[in-house]
N, C-alpha and C positions, 0 to 999 in steps of 0.2 A: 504494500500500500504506500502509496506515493504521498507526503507528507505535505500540508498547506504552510503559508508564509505564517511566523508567528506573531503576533500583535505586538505592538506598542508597549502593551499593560503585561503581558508574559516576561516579553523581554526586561523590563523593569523589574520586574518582582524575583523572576531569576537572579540579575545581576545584581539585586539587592544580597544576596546573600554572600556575596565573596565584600560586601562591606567588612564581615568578619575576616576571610579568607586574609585580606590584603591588609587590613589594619590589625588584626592582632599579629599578624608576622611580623609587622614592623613595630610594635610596641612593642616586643617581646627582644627582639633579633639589636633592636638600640637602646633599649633603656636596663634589659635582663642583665645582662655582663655586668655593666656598671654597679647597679644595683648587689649583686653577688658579691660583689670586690668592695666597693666604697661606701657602702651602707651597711648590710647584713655583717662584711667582717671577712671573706671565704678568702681562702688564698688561691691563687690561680690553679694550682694544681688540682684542688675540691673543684674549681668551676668547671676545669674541662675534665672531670671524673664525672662529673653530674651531667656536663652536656652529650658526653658519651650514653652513658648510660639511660639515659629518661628516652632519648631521643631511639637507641638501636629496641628498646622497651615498644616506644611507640611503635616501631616499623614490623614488630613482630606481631604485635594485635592488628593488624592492619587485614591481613589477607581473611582472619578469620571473621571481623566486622564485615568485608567484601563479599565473602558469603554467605553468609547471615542474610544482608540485603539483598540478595541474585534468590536466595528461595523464600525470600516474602510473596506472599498472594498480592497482588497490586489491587487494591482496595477503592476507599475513599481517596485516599490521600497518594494516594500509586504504592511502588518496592522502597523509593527512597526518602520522599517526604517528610512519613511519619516518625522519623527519625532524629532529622530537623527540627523536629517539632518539640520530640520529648526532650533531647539532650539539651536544647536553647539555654534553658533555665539553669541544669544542671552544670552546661559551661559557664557561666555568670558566676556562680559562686566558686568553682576552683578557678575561673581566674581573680578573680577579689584573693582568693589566698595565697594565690603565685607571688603575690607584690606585697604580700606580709612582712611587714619589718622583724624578722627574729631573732634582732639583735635588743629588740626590748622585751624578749621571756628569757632568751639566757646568751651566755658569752661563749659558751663550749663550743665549738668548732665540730664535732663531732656530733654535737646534737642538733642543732644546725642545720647540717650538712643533713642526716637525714630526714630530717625537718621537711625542707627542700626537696629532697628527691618523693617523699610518699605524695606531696602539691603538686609536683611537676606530673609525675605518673594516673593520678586521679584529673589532672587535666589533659594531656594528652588522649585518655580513652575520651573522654567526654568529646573534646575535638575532632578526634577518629571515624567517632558516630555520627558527625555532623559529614565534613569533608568527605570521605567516601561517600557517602550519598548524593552529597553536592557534585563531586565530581564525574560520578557516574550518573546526576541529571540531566547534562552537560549535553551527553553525548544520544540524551532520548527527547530533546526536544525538538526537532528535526535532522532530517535525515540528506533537506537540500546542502548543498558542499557552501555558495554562496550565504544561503540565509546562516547559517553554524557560521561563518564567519561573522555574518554582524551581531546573533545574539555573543559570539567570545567577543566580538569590541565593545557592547554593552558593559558587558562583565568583568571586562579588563578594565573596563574608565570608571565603573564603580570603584574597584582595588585599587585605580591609582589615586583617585582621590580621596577615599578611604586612607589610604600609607600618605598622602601628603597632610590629611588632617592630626593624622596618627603621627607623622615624626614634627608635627611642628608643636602640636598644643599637647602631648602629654608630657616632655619633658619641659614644657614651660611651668607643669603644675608640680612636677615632682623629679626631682632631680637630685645630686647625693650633695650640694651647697647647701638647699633648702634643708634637708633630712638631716644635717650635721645641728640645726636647730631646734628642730621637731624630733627626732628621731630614727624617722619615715612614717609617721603618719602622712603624709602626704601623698605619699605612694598607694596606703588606701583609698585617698579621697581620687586619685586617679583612677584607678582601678573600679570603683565603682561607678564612677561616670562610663569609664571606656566598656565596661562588661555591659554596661544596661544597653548601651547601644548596640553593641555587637548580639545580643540578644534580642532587642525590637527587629532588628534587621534581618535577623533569622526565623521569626514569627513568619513576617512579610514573606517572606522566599518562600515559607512551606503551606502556610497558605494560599496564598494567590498567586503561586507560578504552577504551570502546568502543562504536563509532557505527553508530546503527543505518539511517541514510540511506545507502546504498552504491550509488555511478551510475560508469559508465564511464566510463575516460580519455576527457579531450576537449584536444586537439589544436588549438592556436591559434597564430596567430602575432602576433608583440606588434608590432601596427600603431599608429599613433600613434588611428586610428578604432577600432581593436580595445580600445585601451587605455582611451581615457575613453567605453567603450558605455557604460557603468553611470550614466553623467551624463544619459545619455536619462530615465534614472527620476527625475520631480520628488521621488518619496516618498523616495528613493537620495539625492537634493541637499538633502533636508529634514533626512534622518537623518544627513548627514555636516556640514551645518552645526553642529546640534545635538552630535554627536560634538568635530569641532573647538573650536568656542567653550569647550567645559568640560575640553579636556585641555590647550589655549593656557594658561586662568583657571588652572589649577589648576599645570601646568609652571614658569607666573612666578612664581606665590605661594612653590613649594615651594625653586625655585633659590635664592628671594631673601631667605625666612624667616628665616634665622639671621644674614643680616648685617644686615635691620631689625632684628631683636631687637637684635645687639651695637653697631651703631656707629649705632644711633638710642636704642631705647627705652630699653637698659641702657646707654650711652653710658659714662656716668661709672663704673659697675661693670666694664662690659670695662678701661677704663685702668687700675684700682688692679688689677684681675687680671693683664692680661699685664705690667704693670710691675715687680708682684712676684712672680708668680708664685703666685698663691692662689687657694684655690678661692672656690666663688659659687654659688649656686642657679641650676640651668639651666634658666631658665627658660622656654626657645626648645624646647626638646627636651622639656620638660613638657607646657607647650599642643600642641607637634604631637601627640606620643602623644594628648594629651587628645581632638583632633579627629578622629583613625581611632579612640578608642574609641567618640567618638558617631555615628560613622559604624555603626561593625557595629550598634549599638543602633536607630539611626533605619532599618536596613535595612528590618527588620520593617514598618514603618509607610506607608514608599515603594512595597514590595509591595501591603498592603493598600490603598494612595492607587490603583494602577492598578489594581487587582481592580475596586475602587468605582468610579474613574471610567475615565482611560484614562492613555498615558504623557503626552500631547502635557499634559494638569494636572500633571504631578507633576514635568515638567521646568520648566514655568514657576514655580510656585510655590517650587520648591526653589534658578532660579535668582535670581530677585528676592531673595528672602531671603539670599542666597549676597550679593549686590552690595549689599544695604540692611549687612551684616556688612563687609563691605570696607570700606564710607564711615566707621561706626565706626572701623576699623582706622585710619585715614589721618587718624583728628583726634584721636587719645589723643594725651596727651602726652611729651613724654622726660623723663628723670631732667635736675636742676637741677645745672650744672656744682659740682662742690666737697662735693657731699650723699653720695655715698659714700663708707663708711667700712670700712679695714681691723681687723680686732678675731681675735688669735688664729690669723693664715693664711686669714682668710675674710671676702669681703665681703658688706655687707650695703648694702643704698640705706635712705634715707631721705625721697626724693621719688620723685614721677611715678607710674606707674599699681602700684597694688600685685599682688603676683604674683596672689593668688586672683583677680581679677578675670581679668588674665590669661587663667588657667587656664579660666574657664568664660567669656572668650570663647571660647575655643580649643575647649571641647566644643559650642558654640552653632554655631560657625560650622562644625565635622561635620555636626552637623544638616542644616544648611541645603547643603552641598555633597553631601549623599549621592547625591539625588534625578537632581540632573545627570550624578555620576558611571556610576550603576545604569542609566538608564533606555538611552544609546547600547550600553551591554553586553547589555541584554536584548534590544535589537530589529535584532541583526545576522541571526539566522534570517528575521527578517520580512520584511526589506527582500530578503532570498536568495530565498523565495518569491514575493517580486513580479518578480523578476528573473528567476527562470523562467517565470512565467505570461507575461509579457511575451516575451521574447526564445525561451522554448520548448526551455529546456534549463538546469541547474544549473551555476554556474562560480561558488562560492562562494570559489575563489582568485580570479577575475579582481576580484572588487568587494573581497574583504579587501587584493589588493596595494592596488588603485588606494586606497582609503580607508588605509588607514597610508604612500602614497606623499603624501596631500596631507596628512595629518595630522604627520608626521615633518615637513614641508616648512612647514607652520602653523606648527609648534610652534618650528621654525628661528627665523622672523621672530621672532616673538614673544619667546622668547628672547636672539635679538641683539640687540633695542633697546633694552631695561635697560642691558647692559652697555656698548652704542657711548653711551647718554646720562652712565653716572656715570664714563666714562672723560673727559669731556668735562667734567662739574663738579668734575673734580679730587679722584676718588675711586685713593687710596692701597694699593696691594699691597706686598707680601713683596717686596722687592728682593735680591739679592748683591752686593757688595762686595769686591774686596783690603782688606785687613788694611792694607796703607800707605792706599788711597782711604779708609778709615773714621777712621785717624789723622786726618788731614789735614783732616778737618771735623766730628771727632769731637763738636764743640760744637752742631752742625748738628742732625746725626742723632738724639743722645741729647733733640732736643726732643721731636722727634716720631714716633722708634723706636724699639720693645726689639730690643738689637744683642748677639745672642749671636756669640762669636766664638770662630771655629776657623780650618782651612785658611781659609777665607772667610766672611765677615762675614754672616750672616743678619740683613735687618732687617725686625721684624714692627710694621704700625702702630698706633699709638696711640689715634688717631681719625680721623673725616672732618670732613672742613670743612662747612660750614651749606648749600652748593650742592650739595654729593655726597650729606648725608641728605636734603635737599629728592629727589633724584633717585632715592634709592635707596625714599622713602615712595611716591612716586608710579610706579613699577614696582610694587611689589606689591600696589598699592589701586587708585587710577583707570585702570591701563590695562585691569585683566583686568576691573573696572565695566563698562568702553564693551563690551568683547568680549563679557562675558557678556549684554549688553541685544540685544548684536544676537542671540545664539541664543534668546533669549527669541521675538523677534520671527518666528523662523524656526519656531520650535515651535511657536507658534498656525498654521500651514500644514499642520503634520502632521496627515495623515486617517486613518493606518493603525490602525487601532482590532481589537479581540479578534472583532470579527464578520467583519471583512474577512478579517481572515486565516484566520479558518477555512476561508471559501469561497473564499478564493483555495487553500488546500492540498486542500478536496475537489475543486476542478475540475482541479488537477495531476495530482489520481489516477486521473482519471477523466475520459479526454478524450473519450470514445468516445461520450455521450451527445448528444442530437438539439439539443438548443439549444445545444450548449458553446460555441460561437462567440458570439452574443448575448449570454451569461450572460458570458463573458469579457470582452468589449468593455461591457458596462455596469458591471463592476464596475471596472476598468481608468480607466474617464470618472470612476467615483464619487472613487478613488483623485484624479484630476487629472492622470492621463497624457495621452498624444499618442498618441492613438487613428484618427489619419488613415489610415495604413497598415492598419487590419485594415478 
């Protein structure tokens, strides 16, 4: 059955839901790290133990959530809907706990730590439930190659302006300055603004979007062969490389963002800041905003780039430029020790790269990242069509779990190695102290921490040593370079082009015709499958 245009009010109410998708990624992926390090207390080593862990956690619930939803009855509310529906609420409150200050129940490090990991892990199921089902709605709201492009651009400009609302206004309310006076109450007062929206947003989606592909429960059991079938599709391994590489690139950039801005680029303006307590042009939270705004702009143009040509052009092109922008990023300079100046409660620099430059790398490098971001969102249907032509039945949960199972599990790695290298260059967190331990070396501390003091001594650092900005520049420039080159390399592989899929969705509709076997198996070859078996 041949699928109609989706309305105005569909497309909305779908794209409404990656509000979450896109904004809690980027509240999490920039304000998370910091928060772990600079408020809670964790030493880098505990953060990327914990981003490891929660995250390879997440990727293994993943395939089994994906089947779960593929043998739902499609109901009222469809296979994935209902699901949306129930967890909304449930994600709201683990994330209000994610951003728990638990350096106000205790100091132990170990308690803490796993404090943190039981929050993180009861939020990521909660998310799991949500995302697989979103992802796999994705791909049942039509089944034309055109229209699935414009509901992904829907959907994509929700998320980016979603992540541009999200990195500009949550660290304006909660950040580890403000929490060095508060505590991180503030970090609740964010967290429950940002959850309640990411939850109305979620309402919206599962109620009032709706999909117009509707196939029967299918019943599987989650064999370890059952689980990675989807890797039989070369087109499936093209499009999950391509997937991976740019949410690795873009997860280390966003984690890492605001501590290269502070204890590299603005170095000498963070120390007159958190030493007196003054404000500063924020700059880190300007250029981000600046790059989700040239992202919704550049969307326009990534569409029309695969109209004209196809996606496997507009992922290369957009990731080269993405990585030719990084190399940039990793040779600007920092601020010249001694050149910031406080004047009135406010600093000002006087060396190293001036903001407006800044700012319009910051919209340059949107640009250039759109391409990679849009292109693995618009071609999850496609790669669901080749999966049925092939295997000869829809299970667009089996291939969304397994793709956010390696992707969640990617983005682990990827993650923990920032933080196991600058924990190792002697890169400095938020410690606690007794009140007598802080006396007693108070000559110490006051070099190289602001030592606010209560029941127990918070100390927040000053700077990093020339090893730990060496490590912290090279986490957010040359790793996610080498990562983004390989999906470069991956996407010159990709065949799946607007013709193929046509005729792969009219031969789904219509098996009944006299060559369909032929006509299947040479398009199948075209693609680059493994066409032995028919």
């Amino acid at each position: 059955m041949k699928t109609q245009k989706v309305s105005l009010k569909n497309k909305l109410a779908f794209g409404a839901g990656d509000i979450f998708g896109g904004g809690s990624f980027n509240v999490i992926n920039f304000l998370f790290t910091t928060f772990l390090s600079l408020v809670v207390g964790l030493p880098m080593i505990w953060v990327s133990a914990i981003l490891l862990l929660t995250k390879v956690f997440d990727g293994i619930i993943d395939p089994f959530i994906g089947a779960i939803t593929d043998g739902t009855q499609p109901k009222r509310f469809g296979k994935r809907r209902k699901y949306i529906l129930i967890f909304a609420p449930i994600m709201y409150v683990c994330f209000v706990l994610l951003f728990f200050p638990w350096n106000l129940v205790t100091t132990s490090v170990p308690l803490k730590v796993a404090l943190v990991i039981f929050v993180y892990v009861l939020y990521a199921t909660s998310q799991s439930f949500i995302l697989i089902p979103y992802y796999s709605l994705a791909s049942e709201m039509t089944d034309d190659f055109d229209e699935r492009n414009k509901v992904s651009a829907v959907r994509v400009a929700f998320s980016i302006i979603s992540s541009l609302v999200c990195v500009a206004v949550p660290g304006s309310i909660a950040n580890p300055s403000q929490a060095a006076n508060d505590g991180g109450l503030c970090y609740i007062v964010m967290s429950v603004i940002f959850g309640g929206i990411f939850c109305l947003s979620l309402i919206i989606c599962g109620l009032f979007s709706k999909e117009q592909i509707v196939t029967p429960a299918i019943k599987r059991k989650i064999t370890l062969k059952e689980f990675f079938k989807p890797l039989k599709l070369r087109t499936y391994r093209n499009y999950l490389g391509m997937q991976l590489c740019a949410s690795m690139s873009m997860a280390i950039i966003s984690s890492f963002f605001f501590i290269y801005c502070d204890f590299y680029l603005r170095r000498d303006t963070y120390l007159l800041t958190t030493m007196h307590g003054a404000g500063r042009f924020p700059i880190g939270t300007v250029a981000a905003a600046g790059m989700f705004v040239a992202q919704a702009i550049a969307l326009v143009f990534y569409v029309w780039l695969i109209k004209k040509t196809n996606k496997k052009t507009a992922y290369v092109l957009s990731a080269t430029f993405w990585s030719a922008m990084l190399l940039l990023l990793f040779l600007l300079p920092a601020e010249t020790s001694g050149t910031a100046q406080l004047v009135n409660g406010f600093v000002t620099t006087t060396s190293g790269v001036p903001n407006w430059l800044i700012i319009i790398l910051g919209l340059v490098m949107g640009i250039a990242l759109c391409g990679c971001v849009y292109v693995p969102h618009s071609s999850v249907g496609d790669v669901a069509n080749v999966g049925q032509l092939y295997f000869g039945e829809r299970t667009e949960g089996a291939f969304s779990g397994l793709t956010n199972f390696l992707n969640t599990t990617a983005q682990a790695v990827g993650l923990a190695i920032p933080p196991f290298i600058m924990s190792f260059a002697g890169y400095k967190e938020t410690t606690y102290v007794s009140v007598e331990e802080y006396l007693a070396q108070q000559s110490y501390y006051d070099s190289i921490y602001k030592a606010t003091v209560g029941q127990n001594v918070q100390l927040v650092p000053l700077a990093q040593g020339d090893m730990a900005q060496f490590a912290i520049r090279l986490a957010i420039t040359l790793l996610p370079i080498v990562i983004l080159l390989v999906g470069v390399f991956i996407a010159t592989r990709y065949r799946l082009t607007k013709q193929a899929q046509e005729q792969i969705v009219s031969l789904c509709n219509d098996q009944t015709q006299q060559e369909f076997g032929q006509q299947k198996k040479a398009l199948l070859q075209y693609l680059g499958e493994d066409v032995s078996k028919f």
